[in-house]
DRENDO-1510 file (C-alpha; in Angstrom, 1 decimal, always signed):
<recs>
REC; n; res; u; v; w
REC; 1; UNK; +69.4; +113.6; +98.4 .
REC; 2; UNK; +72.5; +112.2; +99.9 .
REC; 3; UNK; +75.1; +110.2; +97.7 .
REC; 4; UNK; +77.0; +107.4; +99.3 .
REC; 5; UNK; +80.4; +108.2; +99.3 .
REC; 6; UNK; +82.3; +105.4; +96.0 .
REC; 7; UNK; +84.4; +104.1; +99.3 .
REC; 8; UNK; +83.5; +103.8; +103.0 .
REC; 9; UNK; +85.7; +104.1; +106.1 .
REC; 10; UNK; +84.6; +102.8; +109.5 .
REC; 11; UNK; +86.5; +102.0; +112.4 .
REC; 12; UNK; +85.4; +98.0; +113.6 .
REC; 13; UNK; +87.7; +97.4; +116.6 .
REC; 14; UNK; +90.4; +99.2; +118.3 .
REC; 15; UNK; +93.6; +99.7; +116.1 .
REC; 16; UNK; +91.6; +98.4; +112.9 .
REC; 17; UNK; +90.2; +100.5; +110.2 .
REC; 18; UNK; +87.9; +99.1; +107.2 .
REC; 19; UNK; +87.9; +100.2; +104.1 .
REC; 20; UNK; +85.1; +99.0; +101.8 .
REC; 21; UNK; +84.1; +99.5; +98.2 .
REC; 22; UNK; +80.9; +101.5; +97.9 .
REC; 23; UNK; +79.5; +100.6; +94.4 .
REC; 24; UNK; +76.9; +97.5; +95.5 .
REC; 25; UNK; +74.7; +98.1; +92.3 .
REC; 26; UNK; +77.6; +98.1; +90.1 .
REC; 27; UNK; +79.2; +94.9; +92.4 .
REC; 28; UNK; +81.6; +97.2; +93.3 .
REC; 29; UNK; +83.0; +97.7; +90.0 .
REC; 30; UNK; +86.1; +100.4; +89.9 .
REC; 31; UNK; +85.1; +103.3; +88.3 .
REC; 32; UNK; +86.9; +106.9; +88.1 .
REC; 33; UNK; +85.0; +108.0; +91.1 .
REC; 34; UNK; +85.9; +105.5; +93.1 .
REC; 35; UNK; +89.7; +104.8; +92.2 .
REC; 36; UNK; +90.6; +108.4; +93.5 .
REC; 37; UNK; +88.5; +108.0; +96.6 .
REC; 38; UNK; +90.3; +104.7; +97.6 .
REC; 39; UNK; +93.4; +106.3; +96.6 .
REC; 40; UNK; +92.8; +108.9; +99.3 .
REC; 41; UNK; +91.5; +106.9; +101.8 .
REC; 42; UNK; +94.4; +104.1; +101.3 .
REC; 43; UNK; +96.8; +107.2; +102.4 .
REC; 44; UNK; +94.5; +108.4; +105.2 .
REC; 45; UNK; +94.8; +105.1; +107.4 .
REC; 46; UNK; +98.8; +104.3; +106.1 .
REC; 47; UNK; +99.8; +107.5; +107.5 .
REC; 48; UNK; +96.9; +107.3; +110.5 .
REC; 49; UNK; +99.3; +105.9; +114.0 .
REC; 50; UNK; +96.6; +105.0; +115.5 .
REC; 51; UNK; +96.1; +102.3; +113.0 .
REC; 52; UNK; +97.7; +99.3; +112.6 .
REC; 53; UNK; +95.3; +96.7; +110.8 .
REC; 54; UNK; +93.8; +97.8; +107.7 .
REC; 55; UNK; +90.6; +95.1; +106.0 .
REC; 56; UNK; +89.4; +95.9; +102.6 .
REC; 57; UNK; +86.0; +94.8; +101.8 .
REC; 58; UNK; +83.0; +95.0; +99.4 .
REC; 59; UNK; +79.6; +96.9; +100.1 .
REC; 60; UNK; +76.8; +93.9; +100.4 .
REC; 61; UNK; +77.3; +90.1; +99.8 .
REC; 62; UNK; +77.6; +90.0; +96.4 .
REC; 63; UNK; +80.4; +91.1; +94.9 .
REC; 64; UNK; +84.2; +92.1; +96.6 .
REC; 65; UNK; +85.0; +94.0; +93.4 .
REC; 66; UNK; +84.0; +93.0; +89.9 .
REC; 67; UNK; +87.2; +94.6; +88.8 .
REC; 68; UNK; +87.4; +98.0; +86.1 .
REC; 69; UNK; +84.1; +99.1; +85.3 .
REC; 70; UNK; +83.8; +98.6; +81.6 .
REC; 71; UNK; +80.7; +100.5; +81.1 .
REC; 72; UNK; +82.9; +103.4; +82.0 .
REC; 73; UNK; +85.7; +102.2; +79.1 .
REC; 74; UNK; +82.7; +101.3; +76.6 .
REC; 75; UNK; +81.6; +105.4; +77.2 .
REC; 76; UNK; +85.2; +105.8; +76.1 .
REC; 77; UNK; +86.5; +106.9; +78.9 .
REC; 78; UNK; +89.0; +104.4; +79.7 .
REC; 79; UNK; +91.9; +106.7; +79.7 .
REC; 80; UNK; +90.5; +108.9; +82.5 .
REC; 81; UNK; +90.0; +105.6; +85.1 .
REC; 82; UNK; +93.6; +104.8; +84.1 .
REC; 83; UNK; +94.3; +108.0; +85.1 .
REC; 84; UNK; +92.4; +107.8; +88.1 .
REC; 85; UNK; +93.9; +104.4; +89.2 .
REC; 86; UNK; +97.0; +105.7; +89.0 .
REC; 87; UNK; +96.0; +107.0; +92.4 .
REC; 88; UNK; +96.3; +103.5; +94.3 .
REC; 89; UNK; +99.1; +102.5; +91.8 .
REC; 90; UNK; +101.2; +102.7; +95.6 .
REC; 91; UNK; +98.9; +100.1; +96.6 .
REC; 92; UNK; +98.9; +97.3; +94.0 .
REC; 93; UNK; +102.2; +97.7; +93.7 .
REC; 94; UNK; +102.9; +97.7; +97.4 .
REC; 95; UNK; +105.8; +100.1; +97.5 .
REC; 96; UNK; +105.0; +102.4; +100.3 .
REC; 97; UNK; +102.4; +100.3; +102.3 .
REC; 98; UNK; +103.5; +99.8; +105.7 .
REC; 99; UNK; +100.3; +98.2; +107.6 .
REC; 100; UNK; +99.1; +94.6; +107.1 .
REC; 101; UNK; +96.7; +94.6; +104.9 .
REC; 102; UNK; +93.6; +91.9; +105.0 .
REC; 103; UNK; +91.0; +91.4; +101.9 .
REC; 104; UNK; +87.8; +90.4; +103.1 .
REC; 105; UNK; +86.4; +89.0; +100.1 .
REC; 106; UNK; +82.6; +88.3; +99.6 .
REC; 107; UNK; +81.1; +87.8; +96.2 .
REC; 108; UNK; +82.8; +88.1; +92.9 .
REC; 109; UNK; +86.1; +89.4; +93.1 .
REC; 110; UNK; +87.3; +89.4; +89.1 .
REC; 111; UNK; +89.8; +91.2; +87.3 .
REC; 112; UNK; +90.7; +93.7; +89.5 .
REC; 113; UNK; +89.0; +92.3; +92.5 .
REC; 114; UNK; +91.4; +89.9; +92.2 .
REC; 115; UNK; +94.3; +92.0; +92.1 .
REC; 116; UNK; +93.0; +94.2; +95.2 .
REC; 117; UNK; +92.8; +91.0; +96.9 .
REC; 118; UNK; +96.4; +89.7; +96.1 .
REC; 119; UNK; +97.9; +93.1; +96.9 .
REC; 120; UNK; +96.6; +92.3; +100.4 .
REC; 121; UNK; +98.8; +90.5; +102.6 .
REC; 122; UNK; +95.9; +88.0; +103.8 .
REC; 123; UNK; +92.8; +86.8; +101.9 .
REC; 124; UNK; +89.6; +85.8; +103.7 .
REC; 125; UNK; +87.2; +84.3; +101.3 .
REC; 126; UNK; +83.5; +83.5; +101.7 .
REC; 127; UNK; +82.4; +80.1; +100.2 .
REC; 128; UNK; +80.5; +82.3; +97.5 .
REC; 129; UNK; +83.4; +84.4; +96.5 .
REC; 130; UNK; +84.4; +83.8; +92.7 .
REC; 131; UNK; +88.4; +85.0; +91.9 .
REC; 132; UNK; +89.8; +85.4; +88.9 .
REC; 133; UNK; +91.7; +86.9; +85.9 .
REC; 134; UNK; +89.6; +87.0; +83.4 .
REC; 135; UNK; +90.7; +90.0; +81.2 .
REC; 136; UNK; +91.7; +87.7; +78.6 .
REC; 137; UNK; +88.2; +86.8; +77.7 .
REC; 138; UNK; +87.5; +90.7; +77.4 .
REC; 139; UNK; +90.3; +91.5; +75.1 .
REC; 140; UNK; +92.4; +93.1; +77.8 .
REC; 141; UNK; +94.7; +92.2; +80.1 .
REC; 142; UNK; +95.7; +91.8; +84.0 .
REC; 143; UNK; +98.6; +94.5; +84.3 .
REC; 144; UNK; +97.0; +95.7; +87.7 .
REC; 145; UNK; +99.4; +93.3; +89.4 .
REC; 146; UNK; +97.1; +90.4; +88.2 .
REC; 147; UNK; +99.9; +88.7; +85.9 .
REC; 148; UNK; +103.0; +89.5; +88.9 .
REC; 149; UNK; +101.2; +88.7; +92.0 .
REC; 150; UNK; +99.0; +85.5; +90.6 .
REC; 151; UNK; +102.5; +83.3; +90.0 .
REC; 152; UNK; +103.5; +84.2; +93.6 .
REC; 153; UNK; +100.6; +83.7; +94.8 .
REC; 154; UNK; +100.0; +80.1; +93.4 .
REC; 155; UNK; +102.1; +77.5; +92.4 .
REC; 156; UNK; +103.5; +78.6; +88.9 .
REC; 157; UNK; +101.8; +76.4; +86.3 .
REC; 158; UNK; +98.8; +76.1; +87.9 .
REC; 159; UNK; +98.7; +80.4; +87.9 .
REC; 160; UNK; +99.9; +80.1; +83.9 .
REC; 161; UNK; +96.6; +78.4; +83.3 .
REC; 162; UNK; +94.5; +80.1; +85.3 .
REC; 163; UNK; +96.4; +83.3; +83.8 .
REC; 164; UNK; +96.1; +82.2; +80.3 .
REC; 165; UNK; +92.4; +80.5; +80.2 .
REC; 166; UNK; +90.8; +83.1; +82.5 .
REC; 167; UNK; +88.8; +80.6; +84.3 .
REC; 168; UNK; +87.8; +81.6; +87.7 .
REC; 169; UNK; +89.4; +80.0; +90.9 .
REC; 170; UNK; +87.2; +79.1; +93.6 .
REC; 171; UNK; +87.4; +79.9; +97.3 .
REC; 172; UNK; +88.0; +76.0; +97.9 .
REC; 173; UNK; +90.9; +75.7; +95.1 .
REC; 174; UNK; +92.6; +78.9; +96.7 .
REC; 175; UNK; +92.3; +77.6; +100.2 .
REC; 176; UNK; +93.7; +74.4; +98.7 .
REC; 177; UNK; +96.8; +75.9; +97.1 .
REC; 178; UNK; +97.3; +78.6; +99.7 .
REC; 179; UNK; +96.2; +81.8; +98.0 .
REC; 180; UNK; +93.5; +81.9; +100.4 .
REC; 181; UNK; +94.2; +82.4; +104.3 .
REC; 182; UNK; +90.9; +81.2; +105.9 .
REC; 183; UNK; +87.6; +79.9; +104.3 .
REC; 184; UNK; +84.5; +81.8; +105.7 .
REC; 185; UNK; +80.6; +81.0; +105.0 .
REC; 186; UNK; +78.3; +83.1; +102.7 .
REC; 187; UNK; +78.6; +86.6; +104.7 .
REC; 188; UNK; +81.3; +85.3; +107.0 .
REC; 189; UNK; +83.7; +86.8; +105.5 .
REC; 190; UNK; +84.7; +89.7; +107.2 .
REC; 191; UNK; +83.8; +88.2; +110.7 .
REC; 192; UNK; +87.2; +86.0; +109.5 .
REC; 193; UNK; +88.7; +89.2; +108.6 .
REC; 194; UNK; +88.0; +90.5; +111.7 .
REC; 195; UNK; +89.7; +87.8; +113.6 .
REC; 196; UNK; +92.4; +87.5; +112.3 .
REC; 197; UNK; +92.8; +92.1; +112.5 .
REC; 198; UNK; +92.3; +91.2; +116.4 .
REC; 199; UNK; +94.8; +88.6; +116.6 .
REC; 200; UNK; +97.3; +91.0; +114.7 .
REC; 201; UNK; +96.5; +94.0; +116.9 .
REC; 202; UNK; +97.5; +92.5; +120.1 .
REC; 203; UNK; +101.0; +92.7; +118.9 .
REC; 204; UNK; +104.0; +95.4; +118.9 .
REC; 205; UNK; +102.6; +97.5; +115.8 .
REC; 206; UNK; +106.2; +98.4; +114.9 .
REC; 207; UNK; +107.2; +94.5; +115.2 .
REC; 208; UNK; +104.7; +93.6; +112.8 .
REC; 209; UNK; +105.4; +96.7; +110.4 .
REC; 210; UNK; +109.0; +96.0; +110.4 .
REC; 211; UNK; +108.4; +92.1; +110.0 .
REC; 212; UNK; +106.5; +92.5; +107.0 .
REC; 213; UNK; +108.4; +95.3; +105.3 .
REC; 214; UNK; +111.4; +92.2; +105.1 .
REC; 215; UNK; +108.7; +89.1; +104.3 .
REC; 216; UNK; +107.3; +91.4; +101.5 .
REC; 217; UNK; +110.9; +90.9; +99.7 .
REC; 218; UNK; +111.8; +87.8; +100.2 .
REC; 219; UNK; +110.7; +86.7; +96.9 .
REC; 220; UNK; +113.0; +89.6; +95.5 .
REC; 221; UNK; +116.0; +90.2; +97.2 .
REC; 222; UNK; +119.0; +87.6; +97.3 .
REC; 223; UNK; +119.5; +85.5; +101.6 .
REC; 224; UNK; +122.6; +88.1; +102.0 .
REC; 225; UNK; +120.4; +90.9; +101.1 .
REC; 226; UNK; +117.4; +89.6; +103.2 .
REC; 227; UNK; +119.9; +89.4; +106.6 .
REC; 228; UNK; +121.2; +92.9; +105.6 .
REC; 229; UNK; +117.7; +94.2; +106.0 .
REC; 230; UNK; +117.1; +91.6; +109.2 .
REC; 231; UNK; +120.7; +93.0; +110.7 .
REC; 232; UNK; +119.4; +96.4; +110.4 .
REC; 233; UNK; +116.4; +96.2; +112.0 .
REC; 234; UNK; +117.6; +94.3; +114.6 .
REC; 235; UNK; +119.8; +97.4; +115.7 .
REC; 236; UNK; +116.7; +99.4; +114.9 .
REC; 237; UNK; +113.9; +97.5; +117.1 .
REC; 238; UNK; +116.6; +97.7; +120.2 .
REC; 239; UNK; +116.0; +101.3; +119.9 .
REC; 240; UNK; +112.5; +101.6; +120.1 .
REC; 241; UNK; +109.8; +101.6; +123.0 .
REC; 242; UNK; +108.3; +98.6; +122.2 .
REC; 243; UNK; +111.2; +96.4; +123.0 .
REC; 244; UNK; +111.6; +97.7; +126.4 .
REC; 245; UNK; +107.8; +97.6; +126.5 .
REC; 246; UNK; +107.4; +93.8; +125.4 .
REC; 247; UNK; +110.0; +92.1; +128.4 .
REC; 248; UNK; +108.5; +94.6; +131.2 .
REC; 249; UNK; +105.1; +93.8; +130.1 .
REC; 250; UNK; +106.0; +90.1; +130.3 .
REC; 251; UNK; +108.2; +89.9; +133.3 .
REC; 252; UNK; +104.7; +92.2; +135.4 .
REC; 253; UNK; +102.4; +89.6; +133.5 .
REC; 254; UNK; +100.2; +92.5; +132.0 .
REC; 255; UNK; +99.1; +93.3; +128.3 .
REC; 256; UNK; +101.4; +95.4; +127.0 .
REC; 257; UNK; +101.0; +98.9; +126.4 .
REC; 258; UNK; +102.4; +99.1; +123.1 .
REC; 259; UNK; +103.6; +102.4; +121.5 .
REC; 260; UNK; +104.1; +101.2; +118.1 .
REC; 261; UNK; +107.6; +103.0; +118.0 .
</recs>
């Protein structure tokens, strides 16, 4: 008997990897198995050059990620997934994570779907999906990123309510307040995801790399520290292959042969 691996890794389209959670009968809930598995893959494709799009997804249609799996906790083995999540800590917190990231969400995508999601630079979400931060309700709380990323993520009272109630935000509403990138129907959402991947692969993979490694701190760092960062790239992108590439490729009107460095 053959037993599906907790997190799958396929290869969609050129450039694009896909990562998807594996646990369908369990809507994809994070257990120990499959926090170290995505904390292996997640370093696989970050330090694979031949990728330059990551989408996270769910197995099936009806769940993204239900968040931790509290059957596991209830067994009493809570301290061994936090140990075990500790693996993709990188991740959620974002500070090693060079490629875009898109979260194709289908399904319910609680707790710590949610905070998979928002650690994403781009959410797709199908009109079924179901968001959310719902620890509170549980006796727990969202310190996967959940209680950081939410406030950035939405306007800041509304993310204080949603925060403090633990009532789930639909696709619509995050669409609406710009949490969500692009609205997709029942099973469309990684078709969406998919688009957008395309769209971003077409471009200088070290130009999008280095574009987002300064956007990911604007929220943090003061203007003068921001054009610091934008000053130094600047001398640093005049160095590379792809900004010789880009003009030639332009000037011959060809697609560019892009060498990501």
């Amino acid at each position: 008997m053959t037993t599906e691996p907790p997190v799958l890794l396929t290869v969609p389209g050129p450039h694009v990897a896909q990562l998807a959670f594996n646990r369908p009968r369990a809507r994809n809930a994070i257990n120990s198995e499959l926090a170290l598995a995505f904390g292996t893959l997640y370093r696989q494709v970050e330090a694979d050059s031949d990728v330059w799009v990551v989408i996270l997804t769910g197995a099936g249609e009806e769940a993204f990620c239900a968040g931790a799996d509290l059957k596991e906790i209830a067994a009493g083995n809570g301290e061994g997934l936090a140990q075990a999540c500790k693996t993709f800590s990188d991740f959620i917190q974002q500070n090693n994570r060079q490629k875009p990231w898109i979260a194709a969400v289908n399904g319910f995508a609680l707790g710590g779907g949610t905070e998979f999601a928002l650690a994403c630079d781009m959410i797709v979400a199908a009109e079924n999906a179901t968001l959310g931060l719902p620890e509170v309700k549980r006796g727990v709380m969202a310190l996967g990123g959940g209680v950081i990323q939410l406030p950035r993520a939405l306007p800041r009272n509304i993310a204080l309510e949603y925060i403090a109630t633990g009532a789930p935000i639909t696709p619509a509403r995050g669409y609406e307040l710009g949490m969500v990138n692009r609205l997709a129907p029942k099973g469309g959402a990684l078709s969406a995801a998919l688009e957008i991947a395309a769209a971003i692969a077409e471009n200088s993979p070290y130009c999008v790399r280095e574009s987002l490694k300064i956007a990911r701190e604007a929220d943090d760092l003061t203007r003068q520290e921001l054009w610091a960062l934008s000053e130094t790239a600047r001398v640093k992108l005049q160095q590379t292959q792809d900004y010789q590439e880009g003009p030639r490729a332009f000037a011959e009107k060809r697609k560019p042969n892009w060498a990501g460095k």
